[in-house]
C-alpha positions in Angstrom: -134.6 63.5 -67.0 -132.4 60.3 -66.8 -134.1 57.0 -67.0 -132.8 55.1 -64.6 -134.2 51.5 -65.8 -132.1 48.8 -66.6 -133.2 47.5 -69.6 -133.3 44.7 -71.9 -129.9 44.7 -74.7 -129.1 42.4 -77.6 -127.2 39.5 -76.9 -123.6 39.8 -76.7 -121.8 36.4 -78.2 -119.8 36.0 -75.2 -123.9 36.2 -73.3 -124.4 32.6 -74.9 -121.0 30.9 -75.0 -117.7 31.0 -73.1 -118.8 32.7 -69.7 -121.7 30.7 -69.0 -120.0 26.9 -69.5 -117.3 28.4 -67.5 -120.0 28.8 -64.6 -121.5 25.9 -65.7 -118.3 23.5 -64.5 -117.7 25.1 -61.8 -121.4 24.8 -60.4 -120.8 20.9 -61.0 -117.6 20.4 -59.7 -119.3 22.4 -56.3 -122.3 19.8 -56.0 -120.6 16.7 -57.0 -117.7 17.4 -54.4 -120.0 18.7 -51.5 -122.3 15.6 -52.3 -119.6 13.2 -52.4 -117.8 14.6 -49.2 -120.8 15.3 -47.1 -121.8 12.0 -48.2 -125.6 12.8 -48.9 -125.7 9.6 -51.4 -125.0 7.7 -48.0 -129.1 6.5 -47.4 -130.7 5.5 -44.4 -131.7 2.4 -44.5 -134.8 3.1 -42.6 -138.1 0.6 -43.3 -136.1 -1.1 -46.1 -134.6 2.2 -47.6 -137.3 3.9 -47.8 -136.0 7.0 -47.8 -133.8 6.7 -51.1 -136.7 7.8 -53.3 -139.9 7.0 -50.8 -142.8 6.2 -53.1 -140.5 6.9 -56.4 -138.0 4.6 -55.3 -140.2 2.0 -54.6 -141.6 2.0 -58.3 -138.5 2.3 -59.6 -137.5 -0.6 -58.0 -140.6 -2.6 -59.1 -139.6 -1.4 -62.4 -136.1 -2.9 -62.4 -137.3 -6.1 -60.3 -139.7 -7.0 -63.2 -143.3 -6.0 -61.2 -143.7 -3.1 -63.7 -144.9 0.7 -62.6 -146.0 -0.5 -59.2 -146.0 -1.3 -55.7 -145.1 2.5 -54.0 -145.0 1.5 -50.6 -144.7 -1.4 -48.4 -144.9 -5.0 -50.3 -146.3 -6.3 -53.7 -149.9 -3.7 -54.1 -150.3 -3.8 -57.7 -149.9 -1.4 -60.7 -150.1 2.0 -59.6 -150.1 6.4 -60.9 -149.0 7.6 -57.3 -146.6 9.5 -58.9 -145.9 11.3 -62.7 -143.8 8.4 -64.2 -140.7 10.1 -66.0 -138.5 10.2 -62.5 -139.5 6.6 -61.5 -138.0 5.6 -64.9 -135.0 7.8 -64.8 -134.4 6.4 -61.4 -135.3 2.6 -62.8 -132.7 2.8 -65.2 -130.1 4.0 -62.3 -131.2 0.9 -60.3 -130.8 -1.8 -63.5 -127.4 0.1 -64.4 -125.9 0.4 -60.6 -128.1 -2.0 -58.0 -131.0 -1.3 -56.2 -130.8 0.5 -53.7 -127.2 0.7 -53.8 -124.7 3.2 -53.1 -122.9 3.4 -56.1 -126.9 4.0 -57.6 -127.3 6.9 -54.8 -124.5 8.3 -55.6 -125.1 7.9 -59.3 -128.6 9.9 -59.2 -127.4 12.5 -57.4 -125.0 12.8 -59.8 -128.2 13.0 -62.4 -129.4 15.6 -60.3 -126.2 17.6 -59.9 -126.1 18.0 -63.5 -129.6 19.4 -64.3 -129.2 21.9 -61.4 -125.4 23.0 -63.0 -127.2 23.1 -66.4 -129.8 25.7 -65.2 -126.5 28.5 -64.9 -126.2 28.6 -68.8 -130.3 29.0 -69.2 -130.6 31.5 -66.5 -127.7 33.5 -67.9 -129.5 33.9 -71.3 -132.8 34.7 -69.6 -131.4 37.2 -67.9 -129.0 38.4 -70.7 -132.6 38.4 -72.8 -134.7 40.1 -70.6 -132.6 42.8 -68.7 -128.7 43.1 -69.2 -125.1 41.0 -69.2 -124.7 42.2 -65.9 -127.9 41.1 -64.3 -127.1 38.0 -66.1 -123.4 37.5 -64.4 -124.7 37.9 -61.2 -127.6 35.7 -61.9 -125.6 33.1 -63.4 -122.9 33.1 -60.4 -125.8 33.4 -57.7 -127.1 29.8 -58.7 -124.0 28.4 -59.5 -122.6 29.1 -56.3 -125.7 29.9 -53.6 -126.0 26.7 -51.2 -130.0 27.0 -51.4 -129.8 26.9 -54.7 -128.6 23.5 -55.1 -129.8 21.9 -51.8 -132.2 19.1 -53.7 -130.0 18.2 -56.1 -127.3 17.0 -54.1 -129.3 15.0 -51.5 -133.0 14.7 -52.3 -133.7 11.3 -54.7 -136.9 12.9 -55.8 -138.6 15.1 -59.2 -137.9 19.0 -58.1 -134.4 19.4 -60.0 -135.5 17.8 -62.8 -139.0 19.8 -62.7 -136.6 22.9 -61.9 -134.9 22.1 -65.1 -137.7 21.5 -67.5 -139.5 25.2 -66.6 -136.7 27.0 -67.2 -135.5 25.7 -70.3 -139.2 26.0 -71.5 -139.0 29.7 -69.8 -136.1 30.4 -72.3 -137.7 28.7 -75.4 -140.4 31.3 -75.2 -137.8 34.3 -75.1 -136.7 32.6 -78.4 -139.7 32.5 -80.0 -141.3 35.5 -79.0 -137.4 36.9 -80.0 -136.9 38.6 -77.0 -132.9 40.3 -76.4 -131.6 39.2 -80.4 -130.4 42.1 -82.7 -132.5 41.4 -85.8 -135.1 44.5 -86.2 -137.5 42.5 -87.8 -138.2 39.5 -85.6 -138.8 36.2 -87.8 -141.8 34.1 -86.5 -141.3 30.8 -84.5 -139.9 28.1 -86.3 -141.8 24.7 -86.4 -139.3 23.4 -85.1 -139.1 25.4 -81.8 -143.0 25.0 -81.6 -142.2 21.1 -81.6 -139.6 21.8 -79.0 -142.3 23.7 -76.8 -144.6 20.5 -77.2 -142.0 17.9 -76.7 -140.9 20.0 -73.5 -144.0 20.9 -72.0 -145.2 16.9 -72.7 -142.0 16.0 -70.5 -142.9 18.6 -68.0 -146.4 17.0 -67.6 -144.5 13.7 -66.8 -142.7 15.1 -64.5 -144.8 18.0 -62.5 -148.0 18.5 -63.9 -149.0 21.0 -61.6 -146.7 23.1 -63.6 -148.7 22.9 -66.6 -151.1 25.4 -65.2 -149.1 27.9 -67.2 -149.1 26.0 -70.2 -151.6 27.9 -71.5 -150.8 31.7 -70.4 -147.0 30.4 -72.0 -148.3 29.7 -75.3 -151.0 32.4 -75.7 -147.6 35.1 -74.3 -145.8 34.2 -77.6 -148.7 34.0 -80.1 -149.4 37.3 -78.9 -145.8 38.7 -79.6 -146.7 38.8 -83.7 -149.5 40.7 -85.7 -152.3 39.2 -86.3 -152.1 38.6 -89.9 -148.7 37.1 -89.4 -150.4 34.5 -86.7 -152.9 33.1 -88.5 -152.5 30.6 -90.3 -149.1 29.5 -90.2 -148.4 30.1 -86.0 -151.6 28.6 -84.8 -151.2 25.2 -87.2 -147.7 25.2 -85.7 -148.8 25.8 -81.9 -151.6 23.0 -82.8 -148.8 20.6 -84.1 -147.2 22.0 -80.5 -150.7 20.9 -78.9 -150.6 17.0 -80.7 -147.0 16.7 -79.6 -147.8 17.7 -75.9 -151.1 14.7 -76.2 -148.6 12.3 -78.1 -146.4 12.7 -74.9 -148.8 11.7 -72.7 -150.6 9.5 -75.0 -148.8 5.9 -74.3 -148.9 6.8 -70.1 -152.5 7.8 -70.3 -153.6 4.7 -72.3 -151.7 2.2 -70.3 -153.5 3.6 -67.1 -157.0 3.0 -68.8 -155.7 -0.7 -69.6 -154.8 -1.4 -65.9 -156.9 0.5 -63.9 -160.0 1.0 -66.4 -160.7 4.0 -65.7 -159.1 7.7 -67.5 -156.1 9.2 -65.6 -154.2 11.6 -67.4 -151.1 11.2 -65.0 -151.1 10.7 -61.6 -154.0 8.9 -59.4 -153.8 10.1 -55.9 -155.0 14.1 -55.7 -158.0 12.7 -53.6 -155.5 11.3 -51.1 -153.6 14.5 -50.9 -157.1 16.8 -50.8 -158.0 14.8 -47.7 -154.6 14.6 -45.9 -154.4 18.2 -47.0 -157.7 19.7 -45.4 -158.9 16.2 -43.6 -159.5 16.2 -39.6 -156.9 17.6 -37.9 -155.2 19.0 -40.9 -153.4 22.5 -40.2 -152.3 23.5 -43.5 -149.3 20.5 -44.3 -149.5 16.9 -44.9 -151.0 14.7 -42.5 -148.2 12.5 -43.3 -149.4 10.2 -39.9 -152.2 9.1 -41.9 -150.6 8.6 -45.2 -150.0 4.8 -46.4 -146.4 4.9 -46.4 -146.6 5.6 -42.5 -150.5 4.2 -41.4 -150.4 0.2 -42.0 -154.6 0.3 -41.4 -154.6 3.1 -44.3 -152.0 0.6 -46.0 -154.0 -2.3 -45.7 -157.5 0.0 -47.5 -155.1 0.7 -50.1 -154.3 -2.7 -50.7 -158.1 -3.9 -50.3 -159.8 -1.2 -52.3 -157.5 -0.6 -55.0 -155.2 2.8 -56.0 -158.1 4.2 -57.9 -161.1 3.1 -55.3 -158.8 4.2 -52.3 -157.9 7.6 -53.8 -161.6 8.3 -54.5 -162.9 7.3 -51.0 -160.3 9.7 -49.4 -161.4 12.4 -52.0 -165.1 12.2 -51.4 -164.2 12.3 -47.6 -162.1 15.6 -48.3 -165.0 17.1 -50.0 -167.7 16.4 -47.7 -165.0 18.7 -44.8 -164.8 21.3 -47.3 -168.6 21.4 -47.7 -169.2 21.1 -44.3 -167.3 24.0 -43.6 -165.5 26.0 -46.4 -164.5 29.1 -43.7 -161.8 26.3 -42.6 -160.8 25.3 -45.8 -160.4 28.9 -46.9 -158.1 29.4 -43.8 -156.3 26.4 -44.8 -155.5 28.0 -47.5 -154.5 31.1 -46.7 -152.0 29.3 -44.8 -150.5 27.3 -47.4 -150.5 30.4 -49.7 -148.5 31.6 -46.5 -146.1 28.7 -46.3 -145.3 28.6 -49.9 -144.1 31.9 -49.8 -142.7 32.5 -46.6 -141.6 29.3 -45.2 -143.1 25.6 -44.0 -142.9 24.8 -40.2 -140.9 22.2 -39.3 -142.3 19.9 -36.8 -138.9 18.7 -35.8 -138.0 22.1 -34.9 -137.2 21.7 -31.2 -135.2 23.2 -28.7 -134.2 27.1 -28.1 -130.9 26.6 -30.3 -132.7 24.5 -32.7 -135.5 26.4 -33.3 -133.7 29.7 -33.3 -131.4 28.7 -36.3 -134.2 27.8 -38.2 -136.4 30.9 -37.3 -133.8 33.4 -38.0 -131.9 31.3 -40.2 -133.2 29.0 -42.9 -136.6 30.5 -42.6 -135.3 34.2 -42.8 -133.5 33.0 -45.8 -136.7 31.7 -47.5 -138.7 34.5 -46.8 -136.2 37.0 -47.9 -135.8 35.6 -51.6 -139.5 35.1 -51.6 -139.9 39.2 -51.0 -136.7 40.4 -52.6 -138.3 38.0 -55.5 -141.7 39.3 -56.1 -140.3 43.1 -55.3 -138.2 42.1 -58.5 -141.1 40.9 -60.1 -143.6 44.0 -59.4 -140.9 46.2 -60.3 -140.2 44.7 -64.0 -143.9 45.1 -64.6 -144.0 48.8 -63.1 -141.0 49.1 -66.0 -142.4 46.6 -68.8 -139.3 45.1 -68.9 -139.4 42.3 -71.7 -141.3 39.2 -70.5 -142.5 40.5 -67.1 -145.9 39.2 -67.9 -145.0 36.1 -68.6 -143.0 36.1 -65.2 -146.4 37.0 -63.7 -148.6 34.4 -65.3 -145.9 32.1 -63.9 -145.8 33.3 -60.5 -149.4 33.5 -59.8 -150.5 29.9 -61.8 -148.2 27.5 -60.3 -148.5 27.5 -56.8 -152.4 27.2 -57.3 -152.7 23.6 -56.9 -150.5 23.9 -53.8 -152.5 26.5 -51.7 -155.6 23.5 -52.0 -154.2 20.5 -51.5 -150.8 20.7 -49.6 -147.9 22.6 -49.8 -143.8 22.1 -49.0 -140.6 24.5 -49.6 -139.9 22.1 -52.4 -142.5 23.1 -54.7 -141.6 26.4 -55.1 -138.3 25.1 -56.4 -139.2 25.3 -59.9 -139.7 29.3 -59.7 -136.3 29.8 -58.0 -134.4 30.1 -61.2 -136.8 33.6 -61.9 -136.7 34.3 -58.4 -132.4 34.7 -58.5 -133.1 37.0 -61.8 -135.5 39.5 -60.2 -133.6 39.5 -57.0 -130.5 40.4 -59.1 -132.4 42.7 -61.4 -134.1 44.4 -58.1 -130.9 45.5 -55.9 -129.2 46.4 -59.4 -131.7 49.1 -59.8 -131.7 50.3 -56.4 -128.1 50.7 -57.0 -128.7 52.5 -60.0 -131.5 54.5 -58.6 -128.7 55.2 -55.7 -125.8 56.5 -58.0 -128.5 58.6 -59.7 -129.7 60.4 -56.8 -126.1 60.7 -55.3 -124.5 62.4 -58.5 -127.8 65.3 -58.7 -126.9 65.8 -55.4 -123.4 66.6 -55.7 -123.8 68.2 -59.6 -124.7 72.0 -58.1 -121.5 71.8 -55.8 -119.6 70.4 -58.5 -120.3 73.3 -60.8 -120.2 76.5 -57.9 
């Protein structure tokens, strides 16, 4: 009977060199010219620019302005963890290098952005090359580099999801490496030290950057210990993923202690998930951010902020959040079956007026998002029905995630970071239907062929 799987194959050397640069260049030269032309680096200047960066560029322009991580929204608040820090001091060093809130520092950041979102063609080539074929891997490659929705944040959103994008999937294709997925040897070696300090440095970054995303740290790191015998894994692996483990902690080490110094009390990264719980699930709330109540828009919530303190503020609002939920966990639990819905299958817009309007997006943008999201998880089920090489470690990623988002509040944004896997399946999907197609045609037409 003829096995119609595609399947995982060695490497080729043109998989990890001239072909993907080439793709590379040409998914840069795309985003820098539509992002110069269009001119998306043009910002409103809206409540004092507000919208180049919103609370990021606010710290970031503390940061370059001498008032230090702080001050996310309107006026001089004080020292603040709204936000992960590693974009506000990316973005920092684009404001002390090109002006705040500047053009030329727009455009420059974009630029940044640009970048990150071409580099993700050469490390979804090789995931792909890894995991399924050269030719999944082509179309893969040229589906990002060339796919507007693929590059729509980078080229006009000052904020962390490229970056964040960029992060996961180079960490996605560390583990190949180390679990030796798609390479020719027939005895795999075992991870390197080095590449387990790698996987700390990387994942430490991440955690600066997203750390909602480090929900699959742990699935990630277990997936390639798991890859070896036993007797192979201990010692040696396990002292390296624990050197992986102290590199992660060092990372975070210096942003965690300097929050204890200003605000006296242990945040690990970010201050404000009680402000999100309650604008996520608060009065009112219908599955999105109650953005009318946020500081950045309500100047009585603005002026608690500024009374109470980041940290006192954020734990008013999340004590408020959890007394709803108490009170009545049927409606949180609907609220979160929305946002599960949302995050898959599109966010409402409330600007969405008007028949023309509103039809564009319905059966546009939105059909676009939910078809990716389908075609993408089809993709998925299918390379676990075939135990295609890391399908499982696709899954953990898939289903840890979004968690944070389907409680707290959810936007088409944050499923950014997943779109690099998403292109794969959907690539590796309709490839096998094709196959599957051809297959079925030539049994069909083999008994005529023959009489």
């Amino acid at each position: 009977m003829t096995d119609t799987r595609t399947t995982s194959t060695p490497l080729e050397p043109d998989a990890q060199s001239r072909a993907p640069w080439t793709l590379f260049w040409i998914a840069l030269f795309i985003r820098i010219a539509y992002m110069t032309l269009a001119r998306t680096w043009h910002m409103r200047p809206y409540d004092h620019d507000f919208a180049f960066g919103y609370e990021m560029g606010r710290i970031a322009r503390a940061l370059a302005t001498g008032y230090g991580f702080a001050d996310p929204f309107r006026g001089h608040t004080g020292p603040t963890a709204w936000v992960p820090p590693l974009y506000p001091w990316i973005l920092a060093g684009d404001f002390r290098l090109f002006g705040v809130y500047s053009a030329l520092s727009a455009w420059m950041i974009l630029a940044f952005d640009c970048v990150l979102n071409a580099l993700m063609v050469p490390l979804i080539w090789q995931i792909a090359a890894r995991c399924f074929n050269r030719r999944v891997a082509v179309w893969s490659a040229w589906i990002w580099a060339l796919y507007p929705a693929a590059m729509q944040y980078a080229v006009k959103w000052v904020w962390e999801m490229t970056l964040s994008a960029w992060l996961f999937t180079w960490v996605v294709l560390l583990a190949l490496r180390m679990r030796r997925i798609g390479e020719r040897d027939p005895e795999p070696r075992l991870p390197s030290i080095g590449e387990w300090s790698v996987f700390g440095l990387l994942w430490g970054l991440i955690a600066l950057t997203n750390p909602s995303i480090c929900l699959f740290l742990p699935p990630c790191g277990l997936w390639i210990l798991a890859g070896f015998p036993r007797r192979a894994v201990w010692p040696r692996q396990i002292a390296s993923a624990t050197l992986a483990a102290l590199i992660f902690i060092a990372c975070l080490a210096p942003w965690t202690v300097r929050n204890y110094e200003v605000f006296h009390k242990f945040v690990p990264v970010r201050a404000n998930l009680g402000v999100e719980l309650y604008l996520g699930n608060g009065p009112g709330a219908t599955g999105l951010l109650m953005e009318y109540d946020h500081p950045f828009q309500d100047l009585q919530q603005l002026r608690l902020y500024r009374e109470m303190g980041e940290i006192a503020y954020a734990k008013m609002r999340g004590d408020l959040a959890k007394k709803i939920i108490a009170a009545d966990p049927l409606r949180f639990l609907d609220l979160s079956l929305r946002r599960l819905y949302y995050f898959w299958f599109s966010v409402p817009h409330a600007q969405d007026r008007g028949f023309i309007k509103g039809f564009v997006n319905a059966y546009g943008r939105n059909l676009n998002f939910q078809f990716t999201s389908i075609a993408g998880l089809l993709g998925l089920a299918l390379a676990l029905r075939r135990r295609t090489p890391a399908a499982w470690l696709f899954f953990w990623a898939f289903l840890l995630i979004p968690w944070t988002y389907y409680f707290v509040t959810v936007h088409a944004r944050f499923r950014h970071p997943l779109e690099p896997l998403m292109a794969i399946l959907i690539v590796y999907l309709f490839q096998s239907a094709e196959k599957s197609r051809q297959v079925r045609w030539f049994r069909r037409s083999a008994p005529a062929a023959g009489s």
